[in-house]
N, C-alpha and C positions, 0 to 999 in steps of 0.2 A: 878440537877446533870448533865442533857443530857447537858442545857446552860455552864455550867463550863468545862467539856470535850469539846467540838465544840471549847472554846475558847481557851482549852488549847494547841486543836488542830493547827488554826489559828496561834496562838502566836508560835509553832514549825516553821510552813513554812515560817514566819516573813523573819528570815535571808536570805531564799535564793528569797521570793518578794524582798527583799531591794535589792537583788544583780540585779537585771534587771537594778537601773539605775548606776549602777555601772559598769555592761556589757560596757551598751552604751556608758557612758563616756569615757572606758578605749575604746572601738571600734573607738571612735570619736577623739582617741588621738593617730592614726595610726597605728588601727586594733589589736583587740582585742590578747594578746600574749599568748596563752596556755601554752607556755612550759616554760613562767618564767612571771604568774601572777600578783606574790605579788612585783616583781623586777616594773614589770610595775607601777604598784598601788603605788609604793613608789613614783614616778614623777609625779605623779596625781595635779592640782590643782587648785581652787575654786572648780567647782560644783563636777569634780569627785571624789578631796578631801573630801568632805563634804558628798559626796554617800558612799565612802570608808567607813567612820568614824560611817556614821549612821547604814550600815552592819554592820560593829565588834559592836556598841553598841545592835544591835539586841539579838545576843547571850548574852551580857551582863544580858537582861533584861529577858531573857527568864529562865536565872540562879536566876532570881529573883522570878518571877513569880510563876515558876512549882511547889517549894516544898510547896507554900501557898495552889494551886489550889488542888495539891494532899492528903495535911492536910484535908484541908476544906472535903474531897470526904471519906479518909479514917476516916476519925471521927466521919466521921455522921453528921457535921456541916454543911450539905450542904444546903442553902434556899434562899429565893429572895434575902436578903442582899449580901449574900457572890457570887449571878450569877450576880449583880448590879458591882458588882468588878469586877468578871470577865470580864463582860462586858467592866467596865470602863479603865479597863488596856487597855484593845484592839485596843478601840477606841483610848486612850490617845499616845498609841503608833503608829498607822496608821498618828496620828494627829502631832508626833512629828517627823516622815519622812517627812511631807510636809515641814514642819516646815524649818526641817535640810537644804531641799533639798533648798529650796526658802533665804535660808542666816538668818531666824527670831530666831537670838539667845536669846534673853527673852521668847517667845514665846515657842520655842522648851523645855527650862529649865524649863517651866509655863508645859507644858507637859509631860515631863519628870518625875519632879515632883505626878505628879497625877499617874502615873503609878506604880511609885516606894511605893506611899504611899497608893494605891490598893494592891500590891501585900503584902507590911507590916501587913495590916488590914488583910487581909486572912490569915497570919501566927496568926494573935494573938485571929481570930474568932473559930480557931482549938483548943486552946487550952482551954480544959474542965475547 
């Protein structure tokens, strides 16, 4: 139960780790713009395109994630299979920033992939 919570926790802060090289990008593309971000962020492109794209996918996957992590927790389904998920999401997703970040689109999808079908398995290990 502690390993699924820790990761559910991680998989929270996801979105705003992703946003660090996002930061940079948009700093490195003539200073970061506080007062009109996303106007910046639309001009963005290659890497800080790619940094953008894989922050908003963070939250994507975290919409993915949470209601498996929290079935698994409130169900009493919790055991080494379902914190092996947990686990594997986490990873699959730290794995698919590098991914993004570096241009490996099969790879990132190869990634991606393993996440989304972690988080599926935990919805379907909840249910009695």
């Amino acid at each position: 139960m502690t390993i699924i919570m820790i990761c559910l926790f991680i998989a929270t802060l996801m979105p705003m780790i992703a946003k660090v090289p996002l930061a940079w990008a948009m700093n490195k593309a003539g200073g970061y713009d506080n007062r009109n971000p996303r106007e910046q962020q639309k001009s963005l492109s290659g890497f800080g395109a790619r940094a953008k794209a894989a922050h908003e996918n963070c939250f994507e996957a975290l919409i993915m994630f949470t209601p498996g992590a929290l079935a698994v927790l409130i169900t009493n389904n919790a055991g080494h299979l379902t914190e092996y998920l947990a686990i594997a999401f986490v990873v699959s997703r730290f794995a698919y920033l590098l991914a993004y970040y570096a241009d490996k689109h099969l790879l990132r999808s190869a990634f991606w992939g393993v996440g989304f079908i972690s988080s599926l398995a935990l919805l379907w290990l909840a249910i009695p």
